[in-house]
DSSP file (Angstrom, degrees, kcal/mol; ACC not computed):
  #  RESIDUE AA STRUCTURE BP1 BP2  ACC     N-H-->O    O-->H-N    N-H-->O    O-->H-N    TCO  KAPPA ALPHA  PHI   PSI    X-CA   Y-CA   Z-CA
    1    1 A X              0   0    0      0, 0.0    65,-0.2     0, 0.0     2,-0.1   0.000 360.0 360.0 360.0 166.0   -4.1    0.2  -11.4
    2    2 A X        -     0   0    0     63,-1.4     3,-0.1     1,-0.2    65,-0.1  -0.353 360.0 -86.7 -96.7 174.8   -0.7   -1.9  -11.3
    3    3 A X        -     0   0    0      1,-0.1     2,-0.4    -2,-0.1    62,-0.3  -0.344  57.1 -75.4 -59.4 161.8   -0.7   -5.4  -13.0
    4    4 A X        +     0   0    0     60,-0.1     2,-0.2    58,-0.1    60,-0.2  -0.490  63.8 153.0 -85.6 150.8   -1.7   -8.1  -11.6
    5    5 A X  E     -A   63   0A   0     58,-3.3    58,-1.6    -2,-0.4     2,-1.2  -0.956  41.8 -75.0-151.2 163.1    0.6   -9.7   -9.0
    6    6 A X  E     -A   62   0A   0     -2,-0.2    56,-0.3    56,-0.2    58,-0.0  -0.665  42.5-173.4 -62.4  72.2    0.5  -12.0   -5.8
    7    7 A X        +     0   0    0     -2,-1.2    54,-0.2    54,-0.9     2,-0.2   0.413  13.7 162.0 -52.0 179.4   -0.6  -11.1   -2.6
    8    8 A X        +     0   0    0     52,-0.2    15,-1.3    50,-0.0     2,-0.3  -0.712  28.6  93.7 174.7 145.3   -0.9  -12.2    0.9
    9    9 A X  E    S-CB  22  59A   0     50,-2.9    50,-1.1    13,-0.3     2,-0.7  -0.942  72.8 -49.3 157.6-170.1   -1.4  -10.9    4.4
   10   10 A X  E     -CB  21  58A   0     11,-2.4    11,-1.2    -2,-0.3     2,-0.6  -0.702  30.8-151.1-122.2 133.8   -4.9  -10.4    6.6
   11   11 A X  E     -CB  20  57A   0     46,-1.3    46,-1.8    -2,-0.7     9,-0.3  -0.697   1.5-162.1 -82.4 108.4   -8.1   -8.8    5.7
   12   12 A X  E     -CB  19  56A   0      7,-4.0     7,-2.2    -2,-0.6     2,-0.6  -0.695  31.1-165.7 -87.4 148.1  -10.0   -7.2    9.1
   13   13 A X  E     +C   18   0A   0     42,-1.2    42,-0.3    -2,-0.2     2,-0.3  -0.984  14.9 171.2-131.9 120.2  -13.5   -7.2    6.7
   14   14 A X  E >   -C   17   0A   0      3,-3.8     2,-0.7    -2,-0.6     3,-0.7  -0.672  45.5 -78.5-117.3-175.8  -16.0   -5.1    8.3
   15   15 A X  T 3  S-     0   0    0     -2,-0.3    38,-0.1     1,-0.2   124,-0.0  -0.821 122.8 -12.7 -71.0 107.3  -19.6   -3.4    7.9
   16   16 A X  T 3  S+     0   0    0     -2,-0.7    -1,-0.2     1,-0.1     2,-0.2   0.641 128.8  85.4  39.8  42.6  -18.3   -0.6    5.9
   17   17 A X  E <   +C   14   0A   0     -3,-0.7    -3,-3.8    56,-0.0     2,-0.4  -0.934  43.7 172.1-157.0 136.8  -15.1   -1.1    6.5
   18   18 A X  E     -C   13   0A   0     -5,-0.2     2,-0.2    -2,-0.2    -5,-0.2  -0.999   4.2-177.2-145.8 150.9  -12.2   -3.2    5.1
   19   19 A X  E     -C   12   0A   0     -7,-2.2    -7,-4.0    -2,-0.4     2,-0.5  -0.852  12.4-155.3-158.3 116.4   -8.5   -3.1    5.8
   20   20 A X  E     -C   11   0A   0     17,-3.2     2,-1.0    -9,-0.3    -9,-0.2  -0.700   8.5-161.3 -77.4 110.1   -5.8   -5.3    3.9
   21   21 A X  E     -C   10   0A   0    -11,-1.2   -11,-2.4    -2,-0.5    15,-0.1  -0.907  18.0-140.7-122.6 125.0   -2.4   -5.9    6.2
   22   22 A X  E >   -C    9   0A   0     -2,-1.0     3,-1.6   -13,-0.2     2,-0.7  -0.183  42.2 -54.5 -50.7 154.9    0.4   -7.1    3.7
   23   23 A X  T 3  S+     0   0    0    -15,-1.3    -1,-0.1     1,-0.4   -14,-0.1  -0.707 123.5  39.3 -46.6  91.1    2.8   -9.8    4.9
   24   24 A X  T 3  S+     0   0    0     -2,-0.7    -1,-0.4    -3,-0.0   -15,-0.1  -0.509  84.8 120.2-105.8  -2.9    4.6   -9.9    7.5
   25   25 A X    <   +     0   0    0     -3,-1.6    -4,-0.1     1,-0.1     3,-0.1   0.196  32.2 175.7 -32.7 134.1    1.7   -8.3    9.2
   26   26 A X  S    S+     0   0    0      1,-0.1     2,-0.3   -17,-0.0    -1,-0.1   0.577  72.1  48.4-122.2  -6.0    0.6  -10.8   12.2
   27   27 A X        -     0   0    0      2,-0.0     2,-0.2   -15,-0.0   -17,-0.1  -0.911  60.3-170.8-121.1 157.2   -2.3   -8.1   13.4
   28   28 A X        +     0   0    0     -2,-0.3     2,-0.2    -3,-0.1    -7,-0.1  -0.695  27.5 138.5-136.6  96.7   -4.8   -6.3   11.4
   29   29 A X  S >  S-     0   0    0     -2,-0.2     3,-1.1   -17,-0.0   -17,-0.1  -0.764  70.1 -98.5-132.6 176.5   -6.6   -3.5   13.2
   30   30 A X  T 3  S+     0   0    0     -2,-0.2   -12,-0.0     1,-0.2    -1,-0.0   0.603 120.4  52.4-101.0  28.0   -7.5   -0.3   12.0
   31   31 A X  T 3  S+     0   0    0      2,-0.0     2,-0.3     0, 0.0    -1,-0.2  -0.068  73.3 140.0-110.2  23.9   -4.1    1.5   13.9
   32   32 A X    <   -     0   0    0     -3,-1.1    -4,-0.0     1,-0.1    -7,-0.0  -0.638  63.9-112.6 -55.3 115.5   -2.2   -0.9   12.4
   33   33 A X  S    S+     0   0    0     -2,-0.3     2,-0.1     3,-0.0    -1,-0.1  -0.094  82.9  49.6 -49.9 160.0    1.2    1.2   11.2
   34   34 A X  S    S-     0   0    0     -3,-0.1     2,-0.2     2,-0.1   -13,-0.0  -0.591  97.4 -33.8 110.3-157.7    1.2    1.3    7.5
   35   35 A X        -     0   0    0     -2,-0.1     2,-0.4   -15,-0.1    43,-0.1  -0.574  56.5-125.0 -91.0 177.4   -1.2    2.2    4.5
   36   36 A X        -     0   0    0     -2,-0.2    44,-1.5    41,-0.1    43,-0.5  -0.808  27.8-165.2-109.3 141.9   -4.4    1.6    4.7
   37   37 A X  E     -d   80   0A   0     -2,-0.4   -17,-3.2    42,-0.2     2,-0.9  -0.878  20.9-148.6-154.9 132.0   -6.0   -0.5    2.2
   38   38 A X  E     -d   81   0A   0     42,-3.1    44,-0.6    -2,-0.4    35,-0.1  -0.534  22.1-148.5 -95.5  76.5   -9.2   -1.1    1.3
   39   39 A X  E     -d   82   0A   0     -2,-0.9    44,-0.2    42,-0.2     2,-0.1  -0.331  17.6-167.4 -44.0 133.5   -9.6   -5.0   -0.2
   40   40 A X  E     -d   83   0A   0     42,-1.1    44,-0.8    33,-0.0     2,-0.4  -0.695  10.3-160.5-113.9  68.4  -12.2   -5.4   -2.7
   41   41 A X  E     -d   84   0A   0     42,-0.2    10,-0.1    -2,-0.1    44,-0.1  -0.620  32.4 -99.8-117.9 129.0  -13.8   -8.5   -4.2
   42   42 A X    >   -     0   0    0     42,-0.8     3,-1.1    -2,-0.4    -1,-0.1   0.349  12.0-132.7 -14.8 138.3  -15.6   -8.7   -7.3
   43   43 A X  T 3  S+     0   0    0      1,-0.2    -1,-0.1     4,-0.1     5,-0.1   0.665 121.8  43.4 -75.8 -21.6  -19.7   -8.7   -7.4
   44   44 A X  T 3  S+     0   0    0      3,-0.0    -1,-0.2     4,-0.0     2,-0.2   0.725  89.9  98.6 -66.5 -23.6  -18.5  -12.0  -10.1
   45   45 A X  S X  S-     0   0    0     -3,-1.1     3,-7.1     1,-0.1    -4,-0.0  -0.350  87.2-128.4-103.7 127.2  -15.8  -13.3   -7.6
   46   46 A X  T 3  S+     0   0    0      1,-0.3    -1,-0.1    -2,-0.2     3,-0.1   0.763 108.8  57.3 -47.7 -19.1  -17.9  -16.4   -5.6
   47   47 A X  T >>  +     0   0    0      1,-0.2     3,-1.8     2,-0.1     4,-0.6   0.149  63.8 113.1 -47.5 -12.4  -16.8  -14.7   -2.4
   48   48 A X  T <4 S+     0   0    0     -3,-7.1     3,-0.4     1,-0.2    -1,-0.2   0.696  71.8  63.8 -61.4  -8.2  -18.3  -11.4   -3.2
   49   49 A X  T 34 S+     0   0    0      1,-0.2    -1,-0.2    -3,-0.1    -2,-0.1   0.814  86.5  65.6 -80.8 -36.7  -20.8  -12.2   -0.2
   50   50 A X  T X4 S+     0   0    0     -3,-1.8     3,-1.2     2,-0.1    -1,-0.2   0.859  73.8 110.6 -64.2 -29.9  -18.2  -12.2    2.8
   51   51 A X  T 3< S+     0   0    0     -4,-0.6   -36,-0.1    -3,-0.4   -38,-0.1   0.031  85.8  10.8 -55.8 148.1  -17.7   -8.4    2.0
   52   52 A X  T 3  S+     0   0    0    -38,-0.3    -1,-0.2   -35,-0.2   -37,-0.2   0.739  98.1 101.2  38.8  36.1  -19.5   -6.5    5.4
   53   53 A X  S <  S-     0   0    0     -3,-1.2    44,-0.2     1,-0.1    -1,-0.2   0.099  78.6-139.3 -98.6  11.2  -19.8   -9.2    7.3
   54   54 A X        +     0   0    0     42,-0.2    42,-0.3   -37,-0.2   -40,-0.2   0.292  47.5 123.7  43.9-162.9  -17.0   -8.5    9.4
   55   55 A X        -     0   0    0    -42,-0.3   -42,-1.2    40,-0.3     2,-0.6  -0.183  54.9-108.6  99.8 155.0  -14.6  -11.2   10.5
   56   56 A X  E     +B   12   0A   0     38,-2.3    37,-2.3   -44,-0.2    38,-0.5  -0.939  40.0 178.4-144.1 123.8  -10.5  -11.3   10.0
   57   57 A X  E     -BE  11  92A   0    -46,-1.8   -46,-1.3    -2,-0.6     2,-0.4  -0.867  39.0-114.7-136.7 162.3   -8.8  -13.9    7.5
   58   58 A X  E     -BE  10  91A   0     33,-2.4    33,-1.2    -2,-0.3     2,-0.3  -0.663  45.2-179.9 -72.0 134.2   -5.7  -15.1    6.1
   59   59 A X  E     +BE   9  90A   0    -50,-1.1   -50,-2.9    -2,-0.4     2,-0.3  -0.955  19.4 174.1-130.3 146.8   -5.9  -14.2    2.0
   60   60 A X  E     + E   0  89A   0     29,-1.5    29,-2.0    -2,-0.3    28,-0.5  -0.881  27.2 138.4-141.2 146.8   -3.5  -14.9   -0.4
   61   61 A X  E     - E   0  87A   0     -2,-0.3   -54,-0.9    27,-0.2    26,-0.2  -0.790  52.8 -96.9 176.1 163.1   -4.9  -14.0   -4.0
   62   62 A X  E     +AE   6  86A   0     24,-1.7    23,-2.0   -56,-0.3    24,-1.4  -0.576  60.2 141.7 -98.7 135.9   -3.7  -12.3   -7.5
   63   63 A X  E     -AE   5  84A   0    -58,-1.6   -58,-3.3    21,-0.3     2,-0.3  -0.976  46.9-118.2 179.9 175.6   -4.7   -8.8   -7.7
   64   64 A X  E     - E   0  83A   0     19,-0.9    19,-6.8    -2,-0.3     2,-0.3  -0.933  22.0-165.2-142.4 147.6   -4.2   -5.2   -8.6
   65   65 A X        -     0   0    0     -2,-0.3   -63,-1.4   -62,-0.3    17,-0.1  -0.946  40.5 -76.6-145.7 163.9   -4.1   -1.9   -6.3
   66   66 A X        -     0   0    0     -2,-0.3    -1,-0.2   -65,-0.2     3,-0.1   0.251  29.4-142.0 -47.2 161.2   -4.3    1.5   -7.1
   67   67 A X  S    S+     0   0    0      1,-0.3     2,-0.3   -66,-0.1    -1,-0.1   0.945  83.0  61.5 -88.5 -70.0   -1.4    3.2   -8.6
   68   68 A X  S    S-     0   0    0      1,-0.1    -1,-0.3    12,-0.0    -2,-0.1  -0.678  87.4-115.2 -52.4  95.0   -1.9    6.3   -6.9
   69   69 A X        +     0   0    0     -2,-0.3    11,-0.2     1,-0.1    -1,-0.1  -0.053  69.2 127.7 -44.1 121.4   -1.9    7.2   -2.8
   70   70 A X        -     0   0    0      9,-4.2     2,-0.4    11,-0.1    -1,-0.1  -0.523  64.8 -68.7-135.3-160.3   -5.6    8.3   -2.4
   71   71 A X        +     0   0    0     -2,-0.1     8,-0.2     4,-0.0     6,-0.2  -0.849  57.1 154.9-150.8 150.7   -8.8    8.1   -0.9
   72   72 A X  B  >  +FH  76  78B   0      6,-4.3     6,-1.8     4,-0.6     4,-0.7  -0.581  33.7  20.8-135.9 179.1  -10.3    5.1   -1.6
   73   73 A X  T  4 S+     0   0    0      4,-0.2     4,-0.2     3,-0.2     8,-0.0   0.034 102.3   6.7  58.8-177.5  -13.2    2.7    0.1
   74   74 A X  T >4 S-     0   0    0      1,-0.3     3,-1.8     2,-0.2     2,-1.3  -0.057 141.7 -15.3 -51.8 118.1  -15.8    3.8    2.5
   75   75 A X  T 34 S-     0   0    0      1,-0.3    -1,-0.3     2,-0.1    -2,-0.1  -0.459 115.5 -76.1 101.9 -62.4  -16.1    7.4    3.3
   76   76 A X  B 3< S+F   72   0B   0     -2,-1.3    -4,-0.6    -4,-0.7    -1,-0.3  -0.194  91.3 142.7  91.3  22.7  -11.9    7.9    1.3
   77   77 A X  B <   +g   72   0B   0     -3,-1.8     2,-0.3    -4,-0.2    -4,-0.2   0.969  50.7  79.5 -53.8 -41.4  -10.5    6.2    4.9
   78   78 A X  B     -H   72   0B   0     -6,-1.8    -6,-4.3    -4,-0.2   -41,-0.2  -0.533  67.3-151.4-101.2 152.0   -7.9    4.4    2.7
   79   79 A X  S    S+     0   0    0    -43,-0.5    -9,-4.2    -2,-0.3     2,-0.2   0.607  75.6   0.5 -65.8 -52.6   -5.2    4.8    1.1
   80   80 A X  E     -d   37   0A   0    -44,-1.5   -42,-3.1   -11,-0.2    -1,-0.1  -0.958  62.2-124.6-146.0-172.8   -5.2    2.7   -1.4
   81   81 A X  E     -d   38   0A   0    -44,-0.3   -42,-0.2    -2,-0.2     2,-0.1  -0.109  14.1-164.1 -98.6 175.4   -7.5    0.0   -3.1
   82   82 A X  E     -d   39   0A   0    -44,-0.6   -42,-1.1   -18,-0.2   -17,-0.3  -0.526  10.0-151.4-148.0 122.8   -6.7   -3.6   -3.9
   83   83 A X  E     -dE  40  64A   0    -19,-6.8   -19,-0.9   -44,-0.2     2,-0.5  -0.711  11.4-138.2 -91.5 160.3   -8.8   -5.4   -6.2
   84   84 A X  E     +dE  41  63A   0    -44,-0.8   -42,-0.8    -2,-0.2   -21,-0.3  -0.980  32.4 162.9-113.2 123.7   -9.0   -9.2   -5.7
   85   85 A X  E    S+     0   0A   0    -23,-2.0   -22,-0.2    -2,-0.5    -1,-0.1   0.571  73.5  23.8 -99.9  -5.3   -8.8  -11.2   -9.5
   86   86 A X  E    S- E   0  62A   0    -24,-1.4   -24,-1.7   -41,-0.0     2,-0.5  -0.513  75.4-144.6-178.1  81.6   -8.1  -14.3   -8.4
   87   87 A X  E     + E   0  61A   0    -26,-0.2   -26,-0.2    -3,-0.1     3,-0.1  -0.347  23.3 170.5 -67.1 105.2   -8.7  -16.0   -4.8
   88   88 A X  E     -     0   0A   0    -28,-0.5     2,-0.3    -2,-0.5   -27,-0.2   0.817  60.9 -15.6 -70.2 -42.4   -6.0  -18.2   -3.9
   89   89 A X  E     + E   0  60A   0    -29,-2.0   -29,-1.5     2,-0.1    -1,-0.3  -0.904  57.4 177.9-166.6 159.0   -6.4  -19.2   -0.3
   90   90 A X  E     + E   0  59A   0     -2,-0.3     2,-0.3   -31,-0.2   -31,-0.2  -0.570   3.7 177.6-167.9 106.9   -8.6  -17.7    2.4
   91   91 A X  E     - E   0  58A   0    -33,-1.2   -33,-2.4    -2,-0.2     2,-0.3  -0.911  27.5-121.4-122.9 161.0   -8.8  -19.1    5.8
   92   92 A X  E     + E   0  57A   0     -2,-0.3   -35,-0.2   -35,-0.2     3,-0.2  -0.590  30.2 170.6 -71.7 137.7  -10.9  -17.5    8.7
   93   93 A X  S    S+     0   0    0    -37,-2.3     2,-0.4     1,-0.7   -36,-0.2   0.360  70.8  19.2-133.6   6.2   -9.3  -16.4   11.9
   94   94 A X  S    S-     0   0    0    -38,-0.5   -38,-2.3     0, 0.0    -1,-0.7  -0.813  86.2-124.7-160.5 146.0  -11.4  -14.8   13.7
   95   95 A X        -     0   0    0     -2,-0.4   -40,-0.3   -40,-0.2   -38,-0.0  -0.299  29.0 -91.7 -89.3 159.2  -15.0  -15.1   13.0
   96   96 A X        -     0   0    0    -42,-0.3   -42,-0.2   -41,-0.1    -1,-0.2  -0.240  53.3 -95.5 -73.4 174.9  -17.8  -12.3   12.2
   97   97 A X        -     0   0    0    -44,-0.2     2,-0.1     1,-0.1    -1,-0.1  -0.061  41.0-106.5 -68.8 174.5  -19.7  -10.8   15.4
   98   98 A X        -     0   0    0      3,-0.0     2,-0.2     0, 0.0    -1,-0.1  -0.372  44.7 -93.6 -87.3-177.9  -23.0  -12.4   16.2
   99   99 A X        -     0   0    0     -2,-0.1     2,-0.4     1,-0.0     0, 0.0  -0.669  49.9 -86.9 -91.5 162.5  -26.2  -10.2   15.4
  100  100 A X        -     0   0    0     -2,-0.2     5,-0.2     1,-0.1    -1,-0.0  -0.696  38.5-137.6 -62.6  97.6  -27.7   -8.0   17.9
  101  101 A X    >>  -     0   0    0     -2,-0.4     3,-2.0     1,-0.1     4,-1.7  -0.180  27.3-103.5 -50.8 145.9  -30.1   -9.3   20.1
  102  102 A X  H 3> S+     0   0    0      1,-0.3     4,-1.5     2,-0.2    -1,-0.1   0.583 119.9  54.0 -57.2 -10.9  -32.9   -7.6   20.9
  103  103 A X  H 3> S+     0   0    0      2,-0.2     4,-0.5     1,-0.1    -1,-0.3   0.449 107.6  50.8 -93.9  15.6  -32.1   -6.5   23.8
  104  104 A X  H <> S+     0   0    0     -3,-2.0     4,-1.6     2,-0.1    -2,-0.2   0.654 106.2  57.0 -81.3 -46.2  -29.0   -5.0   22.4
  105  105 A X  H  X S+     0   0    0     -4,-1.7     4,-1.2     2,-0.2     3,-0.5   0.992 109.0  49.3 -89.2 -72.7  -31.2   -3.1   19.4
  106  106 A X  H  X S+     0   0    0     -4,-1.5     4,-1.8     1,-0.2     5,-0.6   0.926 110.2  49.7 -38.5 -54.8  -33.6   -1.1   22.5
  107  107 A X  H >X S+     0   0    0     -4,-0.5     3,-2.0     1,-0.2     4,-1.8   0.816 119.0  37.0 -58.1 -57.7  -30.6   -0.1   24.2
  108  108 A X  H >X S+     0   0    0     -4,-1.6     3,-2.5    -3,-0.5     4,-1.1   0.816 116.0  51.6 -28.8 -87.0  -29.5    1.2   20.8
  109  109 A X  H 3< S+     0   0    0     -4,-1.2    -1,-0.3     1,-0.3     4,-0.2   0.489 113.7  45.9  -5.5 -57.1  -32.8    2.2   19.9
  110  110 A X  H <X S+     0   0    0     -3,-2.0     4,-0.9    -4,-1.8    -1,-0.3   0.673 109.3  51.9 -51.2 -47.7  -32.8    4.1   23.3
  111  111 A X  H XX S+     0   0    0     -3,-2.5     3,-1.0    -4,-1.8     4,-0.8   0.981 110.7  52.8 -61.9 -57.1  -29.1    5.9   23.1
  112  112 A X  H 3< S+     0   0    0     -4,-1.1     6,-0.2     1,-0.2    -2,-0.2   0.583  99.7  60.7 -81.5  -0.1  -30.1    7.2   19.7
  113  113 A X  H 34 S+     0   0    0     -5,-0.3    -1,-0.2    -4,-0.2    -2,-0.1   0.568 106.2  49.8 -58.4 -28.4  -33.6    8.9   21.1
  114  114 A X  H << S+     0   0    0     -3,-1.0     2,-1.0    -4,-0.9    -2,-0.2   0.404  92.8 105.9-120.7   5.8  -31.5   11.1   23.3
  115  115 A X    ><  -     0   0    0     -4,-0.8     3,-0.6     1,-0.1    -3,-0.0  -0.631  67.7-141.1 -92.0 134.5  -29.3   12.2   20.7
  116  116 A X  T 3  S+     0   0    0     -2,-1.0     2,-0.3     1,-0.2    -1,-0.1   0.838  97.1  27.4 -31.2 -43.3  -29.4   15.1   19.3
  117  117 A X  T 3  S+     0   0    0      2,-0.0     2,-0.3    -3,-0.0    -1,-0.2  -0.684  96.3 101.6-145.1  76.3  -28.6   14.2   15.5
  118  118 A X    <   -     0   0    0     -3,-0.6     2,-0.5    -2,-0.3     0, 0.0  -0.904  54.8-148.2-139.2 148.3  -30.1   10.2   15.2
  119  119 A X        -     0   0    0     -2,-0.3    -6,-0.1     4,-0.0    -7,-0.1  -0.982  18.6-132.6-127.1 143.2  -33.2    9.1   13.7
  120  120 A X     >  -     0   0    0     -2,-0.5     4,-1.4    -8,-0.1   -10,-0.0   0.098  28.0-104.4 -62.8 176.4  -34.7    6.3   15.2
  121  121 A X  H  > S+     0   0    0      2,-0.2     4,-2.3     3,-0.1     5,-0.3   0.831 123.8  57.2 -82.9 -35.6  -36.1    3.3   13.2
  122  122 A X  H  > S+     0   0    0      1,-0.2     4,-0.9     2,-0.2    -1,-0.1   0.803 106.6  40.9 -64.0 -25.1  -39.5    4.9   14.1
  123  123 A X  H  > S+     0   0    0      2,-0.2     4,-0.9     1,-0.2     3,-0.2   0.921 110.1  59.5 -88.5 -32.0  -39.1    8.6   12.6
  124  124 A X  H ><>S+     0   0    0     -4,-1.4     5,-1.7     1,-0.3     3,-1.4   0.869 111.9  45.3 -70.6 -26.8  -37.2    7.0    9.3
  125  125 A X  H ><5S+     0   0    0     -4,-2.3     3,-2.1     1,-0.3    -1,-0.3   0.936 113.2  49.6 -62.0 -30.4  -41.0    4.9    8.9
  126  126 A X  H 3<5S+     0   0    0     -4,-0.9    -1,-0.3     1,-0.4    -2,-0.2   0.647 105.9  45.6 -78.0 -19.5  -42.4    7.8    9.5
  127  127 A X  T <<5S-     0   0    0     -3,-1.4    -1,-0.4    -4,-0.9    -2,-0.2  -0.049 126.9-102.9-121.1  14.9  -40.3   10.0    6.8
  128  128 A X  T < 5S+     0   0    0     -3,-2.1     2,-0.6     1,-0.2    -3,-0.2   0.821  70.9 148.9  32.1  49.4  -41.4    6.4    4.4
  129  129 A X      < -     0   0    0     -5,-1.7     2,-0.8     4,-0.0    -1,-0.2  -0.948  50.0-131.3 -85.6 114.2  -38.2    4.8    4.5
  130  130 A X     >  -     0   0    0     -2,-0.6     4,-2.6     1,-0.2     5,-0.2  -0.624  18.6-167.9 -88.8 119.5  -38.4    0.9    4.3
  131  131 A X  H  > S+     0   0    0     -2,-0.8     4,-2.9     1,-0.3    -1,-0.2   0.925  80.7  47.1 -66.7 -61.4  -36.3    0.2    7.1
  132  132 A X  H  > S+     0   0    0      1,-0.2     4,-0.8     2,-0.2    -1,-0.3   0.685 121.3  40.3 -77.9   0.6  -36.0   -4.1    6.1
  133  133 A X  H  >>S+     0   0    0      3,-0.1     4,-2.9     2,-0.1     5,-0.6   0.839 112.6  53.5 -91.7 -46.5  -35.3   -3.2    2.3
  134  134 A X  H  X5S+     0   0    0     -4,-2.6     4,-0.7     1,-0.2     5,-0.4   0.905 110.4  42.3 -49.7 -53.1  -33.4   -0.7    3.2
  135  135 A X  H  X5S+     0   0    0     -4,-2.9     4,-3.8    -5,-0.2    -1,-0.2   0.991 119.4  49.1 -52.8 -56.7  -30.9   -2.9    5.6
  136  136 A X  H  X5S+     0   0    0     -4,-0.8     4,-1.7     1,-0.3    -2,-0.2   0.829 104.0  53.0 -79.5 -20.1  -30.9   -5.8    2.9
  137  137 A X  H  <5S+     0   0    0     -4,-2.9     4,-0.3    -5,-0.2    -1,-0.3   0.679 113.7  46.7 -75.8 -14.2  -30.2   -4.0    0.1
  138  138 A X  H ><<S+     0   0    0     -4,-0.7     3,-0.5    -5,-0.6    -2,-0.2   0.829 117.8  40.2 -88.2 -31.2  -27.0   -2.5    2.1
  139  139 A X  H 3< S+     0   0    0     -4,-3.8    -2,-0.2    -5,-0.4    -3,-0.1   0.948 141.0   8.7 -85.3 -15.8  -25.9   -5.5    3.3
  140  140 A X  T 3<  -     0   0    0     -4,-1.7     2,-6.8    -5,-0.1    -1,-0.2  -0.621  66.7-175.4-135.8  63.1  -26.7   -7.6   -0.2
  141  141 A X    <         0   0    0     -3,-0.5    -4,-0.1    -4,-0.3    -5,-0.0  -0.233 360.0 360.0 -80.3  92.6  -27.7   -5.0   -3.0
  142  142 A X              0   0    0     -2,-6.8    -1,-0.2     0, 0.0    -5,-0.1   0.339 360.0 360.0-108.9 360.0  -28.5   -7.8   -5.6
């Protein structure tokens, strides 16, 4: 990792996805030209919560990224890493998505019955997965 130094620019923060664009950036999407980098804040840092909850903010904070062009974050999609040590400023600009209504989760529910390679919420009980630990421990594995 590099020393720490001062960042700034905006973080698109998604459900298993994050993507840091440095300053001058004024969009952050994930075909946004550059490297890709995958923003990280501490399980200590009082922020740790926002992480996968989507939504796209302003940051400035003190931090360290990877030395080494990789593949980092969900799945290796990025490029490099950034750790956040110290949150300076953070403002929201675009807010996270709503939850899924229910009729939004049947359609789902529906698409992934007539795919070939899905399991439904219904086969994973069946296979004794608990579906609501399962959900909250992804989205808050405390």
């Amino acid at each position: 990792m590099t020393k720490a130094r001062r960042w700034s620019g905006i973080w698109r923060n998604d459900f298993e996805g994050s993507r840091l664009c440095l300053r001058p950036a004024r969009e952050c999407t994930y075909d946004t030209p550059g490297d890709t980098i995958w923003l990280t804040i501490p399980k200590s840092s009082p922020y740790y919560e926002l992480q996968g909850h989507g939504g796209l903010y302003a940051i400035e904070f003190e931090g360290r990224r990877t030395l080494v062009r990789g593949t980092y974050g969900h799945m290796g999609g990025s490029n490099h890493e950034v750790i956040v040590d110290r949150l300076i400023a953070l403002k929201e600009l675009q807010p996270p998505p709503p939850p899924p209504t229910k009729e939004e989760m049947e359609a789902w529910e529906k698409e992934c019955e007539a795919a070939p390679n899905c399991l439904t919420n219904k086969e994973l009980k069946t296979l004794g997965v608990d579906i609501e630990n399962a959900m909250n421990t992804a989205i808050d594995p405390k």
